[in-house]
C-alpha positions as CSV (number, residue, x, y, z in Angstrom):
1,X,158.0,112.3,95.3
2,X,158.6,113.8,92.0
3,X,156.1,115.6,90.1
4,X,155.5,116.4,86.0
5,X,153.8,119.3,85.3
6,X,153.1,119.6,81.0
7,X,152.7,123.3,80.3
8,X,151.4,124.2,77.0
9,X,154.0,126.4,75.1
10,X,157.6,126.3,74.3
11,X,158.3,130.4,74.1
12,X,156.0,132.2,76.3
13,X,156.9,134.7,79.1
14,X,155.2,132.1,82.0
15,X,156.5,129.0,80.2
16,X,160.3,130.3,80.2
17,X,159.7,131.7,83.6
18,X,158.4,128.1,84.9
19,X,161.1,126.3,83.2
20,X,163.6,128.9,85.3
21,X,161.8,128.2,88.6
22,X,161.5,124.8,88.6
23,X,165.8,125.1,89.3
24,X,164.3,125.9,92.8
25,X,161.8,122.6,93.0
26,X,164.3,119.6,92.6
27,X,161.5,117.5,93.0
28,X,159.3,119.2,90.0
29,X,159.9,118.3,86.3
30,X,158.7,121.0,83.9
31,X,157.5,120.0,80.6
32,X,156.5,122.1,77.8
33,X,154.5,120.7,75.2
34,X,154.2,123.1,71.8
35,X,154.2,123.0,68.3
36,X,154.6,120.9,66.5
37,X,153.7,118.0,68.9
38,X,151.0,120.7,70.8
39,X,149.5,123.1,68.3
40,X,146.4,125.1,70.1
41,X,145.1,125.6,66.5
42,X,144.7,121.8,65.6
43,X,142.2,120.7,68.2
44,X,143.6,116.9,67.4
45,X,147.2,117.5,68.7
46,X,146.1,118.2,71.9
47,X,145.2,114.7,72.9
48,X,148.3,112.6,72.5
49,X,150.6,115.6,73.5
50,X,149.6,115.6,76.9
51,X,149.3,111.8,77.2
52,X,152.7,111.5,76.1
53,X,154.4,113.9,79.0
54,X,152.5,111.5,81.0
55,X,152.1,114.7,83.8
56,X,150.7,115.2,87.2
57,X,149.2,118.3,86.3
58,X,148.3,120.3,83.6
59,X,148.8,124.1,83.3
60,X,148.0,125.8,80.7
61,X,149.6,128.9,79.7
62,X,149.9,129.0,76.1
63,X,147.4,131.1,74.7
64,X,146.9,133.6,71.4
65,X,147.9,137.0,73.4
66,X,148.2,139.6,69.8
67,X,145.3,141.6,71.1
68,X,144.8,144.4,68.4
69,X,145.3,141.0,65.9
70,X,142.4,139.2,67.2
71,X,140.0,141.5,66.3
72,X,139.9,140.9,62.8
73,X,141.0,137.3,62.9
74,X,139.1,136.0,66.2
75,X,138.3,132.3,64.9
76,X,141.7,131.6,65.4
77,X,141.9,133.3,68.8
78,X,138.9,131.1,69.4
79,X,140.4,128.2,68.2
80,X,143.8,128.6,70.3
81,X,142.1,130.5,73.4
82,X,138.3,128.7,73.2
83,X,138.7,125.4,72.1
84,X,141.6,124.0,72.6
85,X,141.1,124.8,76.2
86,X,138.0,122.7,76.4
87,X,140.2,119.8,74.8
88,X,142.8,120.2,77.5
89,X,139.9,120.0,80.0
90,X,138.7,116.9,78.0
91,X,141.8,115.3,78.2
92,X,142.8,115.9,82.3
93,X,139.1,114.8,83.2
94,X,140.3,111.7,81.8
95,X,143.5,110.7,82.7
96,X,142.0,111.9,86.6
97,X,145.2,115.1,87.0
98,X,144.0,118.7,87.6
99,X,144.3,121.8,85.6
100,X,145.8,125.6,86.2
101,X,144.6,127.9,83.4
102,X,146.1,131.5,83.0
103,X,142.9,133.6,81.6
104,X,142.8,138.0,81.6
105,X,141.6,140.7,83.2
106,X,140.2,141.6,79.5
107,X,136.8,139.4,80.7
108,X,135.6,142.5,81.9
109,X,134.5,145.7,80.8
110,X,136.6,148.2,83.3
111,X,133.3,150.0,83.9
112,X,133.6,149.2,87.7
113,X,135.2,151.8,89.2
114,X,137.2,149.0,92.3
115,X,139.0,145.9,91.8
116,X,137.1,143.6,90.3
117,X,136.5,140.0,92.2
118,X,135.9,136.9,91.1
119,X,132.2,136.8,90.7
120,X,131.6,140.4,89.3
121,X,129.9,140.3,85.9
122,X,132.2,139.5,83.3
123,X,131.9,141.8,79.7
124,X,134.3,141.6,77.4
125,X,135.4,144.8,75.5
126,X,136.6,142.5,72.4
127,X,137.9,139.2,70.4
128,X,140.6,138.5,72.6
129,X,138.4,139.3,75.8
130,X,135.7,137.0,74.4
131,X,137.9,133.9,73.5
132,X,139.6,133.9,76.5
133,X,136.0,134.1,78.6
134,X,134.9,130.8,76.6
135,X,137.9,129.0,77.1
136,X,137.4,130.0,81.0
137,X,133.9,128.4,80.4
138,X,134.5,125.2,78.1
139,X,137.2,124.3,81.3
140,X,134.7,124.4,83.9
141,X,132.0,122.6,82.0
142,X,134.8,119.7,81.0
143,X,134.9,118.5,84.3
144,X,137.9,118.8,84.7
145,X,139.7,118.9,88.1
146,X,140.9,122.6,87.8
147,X,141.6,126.7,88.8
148,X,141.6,129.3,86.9
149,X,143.8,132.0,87.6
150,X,142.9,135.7,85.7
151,X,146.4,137.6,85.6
152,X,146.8,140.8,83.9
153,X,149.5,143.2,82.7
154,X,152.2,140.4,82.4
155,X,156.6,141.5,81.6
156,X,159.4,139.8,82.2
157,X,162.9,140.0,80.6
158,X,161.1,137.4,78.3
159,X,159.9,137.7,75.0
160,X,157.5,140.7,73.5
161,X,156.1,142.9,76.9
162,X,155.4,146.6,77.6
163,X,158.9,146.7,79.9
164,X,161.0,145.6,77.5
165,X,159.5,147.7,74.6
166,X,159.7,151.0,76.6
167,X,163.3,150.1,77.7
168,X,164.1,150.0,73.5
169,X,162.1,153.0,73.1
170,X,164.1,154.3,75.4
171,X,167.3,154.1,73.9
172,X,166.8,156.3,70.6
173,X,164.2,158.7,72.6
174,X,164.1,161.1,75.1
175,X,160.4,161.5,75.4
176,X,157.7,158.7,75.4
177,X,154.0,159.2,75.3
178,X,152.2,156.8,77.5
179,X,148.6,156.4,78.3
180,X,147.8,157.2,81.9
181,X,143.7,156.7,82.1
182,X,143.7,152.7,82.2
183,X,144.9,151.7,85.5
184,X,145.9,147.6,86.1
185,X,147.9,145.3,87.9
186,X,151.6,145.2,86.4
187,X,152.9,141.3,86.6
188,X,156.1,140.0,86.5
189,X,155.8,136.3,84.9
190,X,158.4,135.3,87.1
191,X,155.8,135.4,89.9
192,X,153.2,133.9,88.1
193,X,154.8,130.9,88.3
194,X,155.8,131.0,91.6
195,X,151.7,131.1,92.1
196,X,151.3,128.9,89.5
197,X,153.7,126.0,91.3
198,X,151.9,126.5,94.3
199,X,148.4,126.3,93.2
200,X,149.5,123.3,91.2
201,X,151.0,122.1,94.4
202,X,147.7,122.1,96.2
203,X,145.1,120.9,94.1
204,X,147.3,117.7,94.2
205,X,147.7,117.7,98.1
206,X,144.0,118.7,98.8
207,X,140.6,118.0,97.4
208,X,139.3,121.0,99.2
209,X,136.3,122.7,96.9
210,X,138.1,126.3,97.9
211,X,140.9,125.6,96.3
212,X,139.1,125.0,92.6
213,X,136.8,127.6,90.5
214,X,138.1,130.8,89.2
215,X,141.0,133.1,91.1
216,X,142.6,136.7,90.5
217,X,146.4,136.8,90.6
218,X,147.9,139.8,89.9
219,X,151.0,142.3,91.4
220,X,150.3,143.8,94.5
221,X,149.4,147.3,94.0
222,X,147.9,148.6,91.1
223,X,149.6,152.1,88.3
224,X,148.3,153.9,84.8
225,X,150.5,152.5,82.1
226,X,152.1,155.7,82.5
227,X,153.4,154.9,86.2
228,X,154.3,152.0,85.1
229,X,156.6,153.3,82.7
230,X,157.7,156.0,85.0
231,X,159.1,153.0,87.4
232,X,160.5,151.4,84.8
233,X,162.7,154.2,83.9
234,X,163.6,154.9,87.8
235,X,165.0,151.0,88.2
236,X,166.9,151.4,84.6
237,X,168.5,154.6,85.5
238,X,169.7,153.1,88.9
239,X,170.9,150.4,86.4
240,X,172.8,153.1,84.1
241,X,170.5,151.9,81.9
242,X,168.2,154.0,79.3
243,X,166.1,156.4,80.4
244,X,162.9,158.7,78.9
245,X,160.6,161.0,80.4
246,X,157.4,159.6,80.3
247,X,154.4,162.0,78.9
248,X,150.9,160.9,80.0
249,X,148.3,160.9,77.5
250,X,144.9,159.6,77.0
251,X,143.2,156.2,75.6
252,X,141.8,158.5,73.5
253,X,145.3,160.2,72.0
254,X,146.4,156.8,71.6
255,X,143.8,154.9,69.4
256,X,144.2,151.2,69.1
257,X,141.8,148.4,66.9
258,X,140.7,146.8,70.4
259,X,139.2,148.3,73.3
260,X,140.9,147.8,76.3
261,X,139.3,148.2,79.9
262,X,140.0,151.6,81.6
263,X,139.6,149.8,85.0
264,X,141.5,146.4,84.7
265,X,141.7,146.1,88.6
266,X,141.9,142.5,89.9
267,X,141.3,141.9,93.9
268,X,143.5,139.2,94.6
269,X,142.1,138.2,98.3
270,X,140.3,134.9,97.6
271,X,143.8,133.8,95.9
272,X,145.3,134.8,99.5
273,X,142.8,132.8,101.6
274,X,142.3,129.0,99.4
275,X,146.4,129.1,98.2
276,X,148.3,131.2,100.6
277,X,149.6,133.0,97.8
278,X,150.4,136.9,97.8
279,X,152.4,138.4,95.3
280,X,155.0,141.3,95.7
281,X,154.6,144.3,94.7
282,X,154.6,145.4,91.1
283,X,157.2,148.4,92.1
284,X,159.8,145.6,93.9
285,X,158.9,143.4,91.0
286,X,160.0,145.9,88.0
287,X,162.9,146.7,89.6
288,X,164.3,142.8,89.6
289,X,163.2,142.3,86.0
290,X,165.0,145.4,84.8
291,X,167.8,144.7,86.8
292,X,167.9,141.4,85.3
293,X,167.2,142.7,81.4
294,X,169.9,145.4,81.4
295,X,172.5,142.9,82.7
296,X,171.9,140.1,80.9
């Protein structure tokens, strides 16, 4: 039987990647909903967008991601990441579908010094970090029929991501300084929404209470920024494509408006056991987006 699944955004790196693996699910029907028909920012679009795709399920992706920019201008991360979320709960509690929500690693403070799980104490360092955490909160108090899955670290050969900005660096600079003291969970979007299909997939097969509440869902494995770039330039140079040596340097050395978390960790276990979802490795995962990039 055919499915619809209404994804908020028309541009985003997990929107364009959904849209591209959906080719693989003949029986699945991607819709994005954006502006102007779904603007995040005007709680009163929200409504009759997703009424009119008419959708199985809900997921919602779309999301104000400038991290830096949300600190001085947070009632608008609040209204796109807060919000607006609730409303989309609002609005799949009563047409009866579920809901997949993307939220961040940035809920917690990266004091903890292991992957974080699921129910560790969330802090957020800043604006974005705090939005995002009362989005993840106006969901679950909706109603709504949902998951939330926290990702982190997210490229693709899709819009604006750290992969793609060190592969331009690259080309007019030998030498890139890269912070090395924050350690994560690199992400291609491209398997997000492999996860993403499948959760979807079973909250409408199953009304099993494991499969709902709050999930991490990251690349397997875990690098600095500064590894990360160092595998990036390995895949491009087996792609005769540009290459830098990488520099590691400290948060410190690198100042930006928002704090991030030094530890943005995410143990992905609980995914493993309700979904059945593992991701690949961030390492095999760079490798295909790069491959991809420089060919395109």
């Amino acid at each position: 039987m055919a499915k619809r699944y209404a994804v908020t955004g028309l541009e985003g790196q997990v929107v364009r990647s959904l849209i591209e693996r959906s080719a693989q699910h003949p029986e699945l029907q991607i819709i994005p909903v954006g502006r102007p028909t779904l603007d995040l920012g005007r709680i009163e679009t929200v409504e009759a967008a997703l009424i009119s795709a008419n959708p199985d399920a809900i997921i919602s992706c779309a999301a104000y991601t400038a991290v830096d920019q949300a600190e001085t201008d947070e009632a608008n991360a609040f209204a796109i990441n807060a919000a607006a979320v609730g409303e989309v709960g609002r609005v799949a509690k009563a047409l009866g579908i579920p809901v997949v929500h993307l939220s961040t690693d940035y809920v917690f403070d990266g004091e903890k010094t292991s992957a974080y799980l699921e129910d560790d104490p969330v802090n957020p360092l800043g604006a974005y970090g705090r939005t995002k955490l009362e989005g993840e909160r106006l969901l679950a108090s909706s109603g709504a029929d949902h998951a939330i899955l926290r990702t982190a670290w997210v490229y693709s050969a899709y819009g604006k991501n750290f992969l793609k900005t060190m592969l331009r660096l690259a080309e007019t600079r030998d030498d890139l300084n890269v912070v090395a003291d924050q350690i994560g969970n690199p992400t291609s979007a491209l398997d997000i929404a492999d996860a993403v299909i499948k959760v979807a997939d079973n909250l409408l097969a199953s009304d099993a209470a494991s499969m709902r509440g709050i999930f991490h869902m990251t690349g397997t494995g875990d690098a600095s920024w500064a590894d990360f770039a160092a595998e990036i330039f390995s895949a491009s140079r087996e792609n005769d494509g540009p290459v830098a040596q990488v520099h590691p340097i400290t948060t410190a050395e690198y100042p930006t408006p928002a704090r991030r978390p030094k530890n943005s960790r995410l143990d992905c276990g609980k995914l493993a056991v309700a979904h059945g979802v593992i991701m690949p490795t961030w390492q095999s995962s760079t490798s295909d987006i790069v491959r991809r990039f420089l060919s395109a």
